[in-house]
C-alpha positions as CSV (number, residue, x, y, z in Angstrom):
1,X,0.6,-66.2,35.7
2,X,4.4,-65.8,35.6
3,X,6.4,-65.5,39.1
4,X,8.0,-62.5,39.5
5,X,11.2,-64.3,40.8
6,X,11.8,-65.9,37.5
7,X,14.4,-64.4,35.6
8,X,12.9,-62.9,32.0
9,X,13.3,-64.7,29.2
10,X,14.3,-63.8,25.7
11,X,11.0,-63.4,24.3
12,X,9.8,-61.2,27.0
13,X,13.1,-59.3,27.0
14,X,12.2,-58.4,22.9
15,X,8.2,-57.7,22.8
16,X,7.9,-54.2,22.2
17,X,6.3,-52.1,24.6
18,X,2.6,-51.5,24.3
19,X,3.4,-47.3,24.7
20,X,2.7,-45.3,21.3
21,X,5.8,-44.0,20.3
22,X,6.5,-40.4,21.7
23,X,6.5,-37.5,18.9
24,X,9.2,-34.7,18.4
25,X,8.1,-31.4,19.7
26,X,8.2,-28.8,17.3
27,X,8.8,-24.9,18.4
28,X,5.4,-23.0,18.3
29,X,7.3,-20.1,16.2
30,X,5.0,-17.2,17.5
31,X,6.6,-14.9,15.3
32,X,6.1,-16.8,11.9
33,X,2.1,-17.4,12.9
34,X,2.2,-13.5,14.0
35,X,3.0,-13.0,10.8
36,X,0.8,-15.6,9.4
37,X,-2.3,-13.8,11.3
38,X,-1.3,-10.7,9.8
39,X,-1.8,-11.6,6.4
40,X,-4.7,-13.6,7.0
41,X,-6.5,-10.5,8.5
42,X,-5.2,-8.0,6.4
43,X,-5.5,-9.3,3.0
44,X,-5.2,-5.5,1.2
45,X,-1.7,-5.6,1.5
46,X,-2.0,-7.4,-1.7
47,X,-4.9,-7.4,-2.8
48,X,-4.4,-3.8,-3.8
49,X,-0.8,-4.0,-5.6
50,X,-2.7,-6.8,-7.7
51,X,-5.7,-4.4,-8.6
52,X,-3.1,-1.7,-9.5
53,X,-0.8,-4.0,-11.9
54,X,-4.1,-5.3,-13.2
55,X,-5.3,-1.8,-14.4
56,X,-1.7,-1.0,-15.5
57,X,-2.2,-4.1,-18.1
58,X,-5.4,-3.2,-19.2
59,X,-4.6,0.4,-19.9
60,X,-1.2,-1.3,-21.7
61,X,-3.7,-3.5,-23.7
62,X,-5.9,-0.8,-24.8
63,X,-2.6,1.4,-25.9
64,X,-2.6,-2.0,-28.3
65,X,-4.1,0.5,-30.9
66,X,-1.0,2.8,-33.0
67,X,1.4,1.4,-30.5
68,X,3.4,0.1,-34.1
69,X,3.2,3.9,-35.2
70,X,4.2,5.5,-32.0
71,X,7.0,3.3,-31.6
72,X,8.6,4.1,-35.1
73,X,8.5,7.7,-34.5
74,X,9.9,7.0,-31.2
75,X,12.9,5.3,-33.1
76,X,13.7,8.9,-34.7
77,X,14.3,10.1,-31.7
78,X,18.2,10.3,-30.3
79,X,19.5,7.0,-28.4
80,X,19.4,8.5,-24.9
81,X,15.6,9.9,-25.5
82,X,14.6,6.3,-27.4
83,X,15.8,4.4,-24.2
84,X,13.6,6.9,-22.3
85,X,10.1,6.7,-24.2
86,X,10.8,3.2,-24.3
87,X,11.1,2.6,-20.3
88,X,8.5,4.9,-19.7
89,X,5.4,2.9,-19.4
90,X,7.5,0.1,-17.2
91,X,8.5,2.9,-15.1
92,X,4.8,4.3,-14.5
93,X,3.4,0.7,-13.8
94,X,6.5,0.4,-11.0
95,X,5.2,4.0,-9.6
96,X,1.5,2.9,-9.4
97,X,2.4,-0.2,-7.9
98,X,5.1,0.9,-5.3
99,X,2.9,4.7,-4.3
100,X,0.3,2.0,-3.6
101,X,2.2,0.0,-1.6
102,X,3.5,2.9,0.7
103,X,-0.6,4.2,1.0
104,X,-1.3,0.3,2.0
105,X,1.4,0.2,4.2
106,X,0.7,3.7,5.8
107,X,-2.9,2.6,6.8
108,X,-2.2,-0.7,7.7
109,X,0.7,1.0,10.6
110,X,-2.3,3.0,12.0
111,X,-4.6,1.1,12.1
112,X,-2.6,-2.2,13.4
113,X,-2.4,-1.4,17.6
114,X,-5.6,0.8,16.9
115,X,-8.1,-1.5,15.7
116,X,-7.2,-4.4,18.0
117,X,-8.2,-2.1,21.0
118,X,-11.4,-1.0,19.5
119,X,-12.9,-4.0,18.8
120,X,-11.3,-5.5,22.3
121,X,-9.1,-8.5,20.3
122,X,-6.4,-7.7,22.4
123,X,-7.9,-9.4,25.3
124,X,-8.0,-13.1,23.4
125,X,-4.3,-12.0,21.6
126,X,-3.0,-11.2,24.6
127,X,-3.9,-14.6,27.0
128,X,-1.9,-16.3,24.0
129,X,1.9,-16.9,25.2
130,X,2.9,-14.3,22.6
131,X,5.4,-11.3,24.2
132,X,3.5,-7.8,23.0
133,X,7.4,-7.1,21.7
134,X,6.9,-10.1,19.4
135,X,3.6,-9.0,18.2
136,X,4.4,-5.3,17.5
137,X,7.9,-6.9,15.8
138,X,5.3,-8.6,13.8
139,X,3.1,-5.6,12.8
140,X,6.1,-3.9,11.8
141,X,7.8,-6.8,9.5
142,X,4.6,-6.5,7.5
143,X,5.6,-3.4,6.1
144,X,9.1,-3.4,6.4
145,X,9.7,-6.5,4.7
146,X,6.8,-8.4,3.5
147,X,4.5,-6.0,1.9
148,X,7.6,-4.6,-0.5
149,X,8.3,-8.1,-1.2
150,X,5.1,-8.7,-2.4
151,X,5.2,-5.4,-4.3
152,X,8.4,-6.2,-5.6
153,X,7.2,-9.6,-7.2
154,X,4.2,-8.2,-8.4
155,X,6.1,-5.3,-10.3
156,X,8.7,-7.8,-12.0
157,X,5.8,-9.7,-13.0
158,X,4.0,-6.9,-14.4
159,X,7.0,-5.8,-16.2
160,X,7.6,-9.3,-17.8
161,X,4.1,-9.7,-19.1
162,X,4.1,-5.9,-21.0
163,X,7.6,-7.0,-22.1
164,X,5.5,-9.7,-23.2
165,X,2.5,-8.0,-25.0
166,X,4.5,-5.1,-26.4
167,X,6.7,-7.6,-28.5
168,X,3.9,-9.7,-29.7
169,X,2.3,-6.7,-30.9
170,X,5.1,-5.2,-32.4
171,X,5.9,-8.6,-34.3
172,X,2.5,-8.6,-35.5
173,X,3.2,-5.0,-37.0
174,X,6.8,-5.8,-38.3
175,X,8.3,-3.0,-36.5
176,X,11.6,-4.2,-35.1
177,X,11.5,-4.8,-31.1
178,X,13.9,-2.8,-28.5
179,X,17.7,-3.8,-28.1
180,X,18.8,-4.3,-25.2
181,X,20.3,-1.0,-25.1
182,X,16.9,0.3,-25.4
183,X,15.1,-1.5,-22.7
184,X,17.5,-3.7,-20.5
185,X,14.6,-5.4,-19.0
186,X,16.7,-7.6,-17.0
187,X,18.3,-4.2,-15.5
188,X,14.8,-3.2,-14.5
189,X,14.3,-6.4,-12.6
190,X,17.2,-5.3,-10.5
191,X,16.4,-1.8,-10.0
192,X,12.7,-2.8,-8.8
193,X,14.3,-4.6,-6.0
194,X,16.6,-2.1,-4.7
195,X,14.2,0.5,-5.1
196,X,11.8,-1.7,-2.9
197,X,14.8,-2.0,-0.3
198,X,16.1,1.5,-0.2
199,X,12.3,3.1,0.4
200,X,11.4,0.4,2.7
201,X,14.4,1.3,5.0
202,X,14.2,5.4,4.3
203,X,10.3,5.1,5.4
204,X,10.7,2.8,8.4
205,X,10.7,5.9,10.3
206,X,7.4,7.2,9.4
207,X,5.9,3.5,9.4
208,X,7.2,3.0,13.0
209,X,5.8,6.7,13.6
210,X,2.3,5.5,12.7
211,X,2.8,2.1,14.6
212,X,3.0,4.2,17.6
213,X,0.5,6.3,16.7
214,X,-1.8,3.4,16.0
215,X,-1.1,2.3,19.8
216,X,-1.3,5.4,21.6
217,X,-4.3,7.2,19.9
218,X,-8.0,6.5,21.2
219,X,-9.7,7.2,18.0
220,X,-8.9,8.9,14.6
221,X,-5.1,7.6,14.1
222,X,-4.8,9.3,11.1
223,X,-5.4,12.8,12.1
224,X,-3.0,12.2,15.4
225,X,-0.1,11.1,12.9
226,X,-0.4,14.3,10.9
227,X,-1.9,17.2,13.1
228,X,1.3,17.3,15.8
229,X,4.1,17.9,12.7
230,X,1.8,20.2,11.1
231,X,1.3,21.9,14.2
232,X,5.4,21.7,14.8
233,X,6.0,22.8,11.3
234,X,3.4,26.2,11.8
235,X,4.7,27.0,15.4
236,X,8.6,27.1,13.8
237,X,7.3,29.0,10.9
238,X,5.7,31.7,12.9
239,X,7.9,32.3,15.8
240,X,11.3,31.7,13.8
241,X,10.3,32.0,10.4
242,X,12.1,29.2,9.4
243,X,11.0,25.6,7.7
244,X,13.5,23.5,8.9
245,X,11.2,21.0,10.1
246,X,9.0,20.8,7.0
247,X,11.8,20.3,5.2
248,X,12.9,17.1,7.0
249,X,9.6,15.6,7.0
250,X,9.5,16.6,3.5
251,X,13.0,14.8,2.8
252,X,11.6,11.6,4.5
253,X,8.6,11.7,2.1
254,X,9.9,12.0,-1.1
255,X,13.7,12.0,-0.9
256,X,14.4,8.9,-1.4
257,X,14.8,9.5,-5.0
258,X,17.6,11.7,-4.5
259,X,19.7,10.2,-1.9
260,X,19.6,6.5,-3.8
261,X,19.7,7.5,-7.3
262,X,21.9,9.6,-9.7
263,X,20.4,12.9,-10.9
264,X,19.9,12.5,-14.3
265,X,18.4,9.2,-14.1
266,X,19.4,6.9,-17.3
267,X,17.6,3.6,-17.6
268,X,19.2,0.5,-16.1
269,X,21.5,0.2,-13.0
270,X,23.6,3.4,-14.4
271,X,20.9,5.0,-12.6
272,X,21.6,3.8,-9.0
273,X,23.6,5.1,-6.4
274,X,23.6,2.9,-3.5
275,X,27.1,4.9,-1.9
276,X,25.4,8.1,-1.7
277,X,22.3,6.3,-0.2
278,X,24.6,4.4,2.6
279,X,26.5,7.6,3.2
280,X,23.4,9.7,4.0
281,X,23.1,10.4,7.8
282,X,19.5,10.9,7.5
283,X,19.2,7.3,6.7
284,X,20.9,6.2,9.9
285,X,19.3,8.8,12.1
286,X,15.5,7.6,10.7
287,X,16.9,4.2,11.7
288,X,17.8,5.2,15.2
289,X,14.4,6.9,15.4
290,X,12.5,3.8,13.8
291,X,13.9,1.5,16.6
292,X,12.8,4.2,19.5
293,X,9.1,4.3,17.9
294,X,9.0,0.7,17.6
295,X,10.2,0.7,21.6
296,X,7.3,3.0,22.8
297,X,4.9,1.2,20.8
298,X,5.9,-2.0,22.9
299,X,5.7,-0.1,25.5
300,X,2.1,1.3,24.7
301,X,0.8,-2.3,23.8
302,X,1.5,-3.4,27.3
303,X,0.0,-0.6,28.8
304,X,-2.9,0.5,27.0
305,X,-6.7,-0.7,27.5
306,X,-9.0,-1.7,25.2
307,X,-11.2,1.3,24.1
C-alpha cells in the first residue's frame, strides 16, 4: 500500500485512467425526426405518385402498338404542332403525377392535427420535448417541400424512362427519333422542377388553410374546409350579386398556370414566366395568409383536447 506522502512517480503519473472515455453529444434535431415520423406514418405521400407514374408507363407500353405509324404522320404535321404531339404524353404523365400530389397533399393537411386528436396520440407526442410550433412546422414542410420533391423526382424519372421506351421502339421500327427541337427532354427536366416550386408556394395558402382546419375541426375536416367559402361565396352572390370571392378561390386553385407561364405555352423553358409569377401580388398576399394559418394552427395545437 503506497503512502500518500510519497510524491507520484512517473509510472503512476502516465497509467491511463480506468474512466471510459466520455462521448460527444449530438443535437436531438426534433425537427429532422418530426419529419422522419411524418413519413414513416404517412407512407401515401409516395406511395401514390409511384402508383400513378407506374400506370402512366403501362398505358405508354400498351401505346407500344402503331406508335411507329402515329409518329410518321405526326412528322407531317408543321414544326410548332410536331413539337406539341410529341410532348404531349410527357406532359400528361407530369399532370397525373403532380394533380396527385396536390389531392395527397390536401388530405394529408386535414387530416394531420385531426387524426392525432382522435385517436389521443397527442398525449404521448406531446410529453416528448418537441415545441407544438416545431411539430406543426413539421406537418407543413411535408407538403410544402417534401412531398413536391418527391413528385418532382418521380416525374423526371418517369419522363426519362418513356424517353427511354419510345426510342427503343422507334428504332426497332426505323422511324427516325425526335430532335431536340422536337422534344428537349432536358428542358422538361427543368420545367418539372419549377412547376413543382411555383404550385408548391401558390398553394401554401390553401395547405396551411386545411392545416388549421385539421386542428380546429372535431370531426369531418373535409366538409369544414369547404362548407365556410362555399357559404362566403353564396352569401356575396345573393346579397351583392357579385363573385368576387369565388373568383379568388378559384385563382388560387387553378391559376397557377397563368401567373407562371406564358399564354401560348411552347414546349421547353420558352414556356416559363417566372417575372410575371414574382410580380403577382396574389402570390405574396397567399404567403402572408399561409404564415397567419400556420400561426393559429400552433396556436390550436396548444390548446385543443383530444377528442
Amino acid at each position: 500500500m503506497t503512502n500518500p506522502s510519497e510524491p507520484m512517480t512517473e509510472a503512476s503519473q502516465t497509467r491511463p485512467s480506468s474512466a471510459p472515455p466520455s462521448t460527444p453529444h449530438r443535437p436531438a434535431r426534433p425537427f429532422y425526426w418530426s419529419v422522419r415520423r411524418e413519413l414513416w406514418e404517412n407512407r401515401s405521400l409516395y406511395l401514390a405518385p409511384l402508383a400513378v407514374a407506374a400506370l402512366a408507363l403501362v398505358g405508354l407500353m400498351l401505346s407500344t402498338i402503331g406508335m411507329a405509324q402515329r409518329r410518321l404522320v405526326t412528322l407531317t404535321l408543321p414544326p410548332a404542332k410536331q413539337a406539341a404531339a410529341i410532348a404531349q404524353p410527357y406532359d400528361f404523365a407530369h399532370a397525373a403525377v403532380m394533380m396527385t400530389a396536390f389531392i395527397v397533399a390536401a388530405f394529408y393537411c386535414l387530416g394531420c392535427l385531426n387524426n392525432e386528436r382522435r385517436d389521443r396520440t397527442v398525449l404521448f407526442w406531446k410529453s416528448l420535448p418537441v415545441s407544438d410550433m416545431t411539430t406543426v412546422l413539421a406537418k407543413s414542410f411535408m407538403p410544402m417541400a417534401v412531398l413536391p420533391a418527391i413528385a418532382a423526382a418521380i416525374i423526371m424519372v418517369l419522363q426519362l424512362a418513356m424517353y427511354g421506351w419510345s426510342a427503343l421502339v422507334l428504332a426497332t421500327h426505323g422511324v427516325p427519333q425526335p430532335t431536340y427541337a422536337q422534344l428537349p427532354i432536358g428542358e422538361l427536366m427543368l420545367v418539372t422542377v419549377y412547376t413543382m416550386v411555383v404550385a408548391t408556394l401558390w398553394y401554401a395558402p390553401l395547405y396551411a388553410w386545411f392545416i388549421m382546419v385539421s386542428g380546429w375541426a372535431r370531426r369531418a375536416p373535409f366538409l369544414w374546409a369547404l362548407l365556410p367559402p362555399a357559404g362566403l361565396c353564396l352569401i356575396e352572390k345573393l346579397a351583392f350579386n357579385t363573385t368576387y370571392l369565388m373568383q379568388l378561390i378559384g385563382d388560387r386553385v387553378v391559376g397557377v398556370y397563368s401567373h407562371a407561364f406564358v399564354s401560348a405555352p411552347p414546349v421547353g423553358l420558352a414556356q416559363l414566366d417566372p417575372g410575371q409569377f414574382i410580380a403577382a401580388p396574389g402570390l405574396w398576399l397567399g404567403l402572408i395568409v399561409a404564415a397567419g394559418f400556420t400561426t393559429a394552427s400552433v396556436w390550436l395545437r396548444r390548446r385543443r383536447e383530444p377528442l
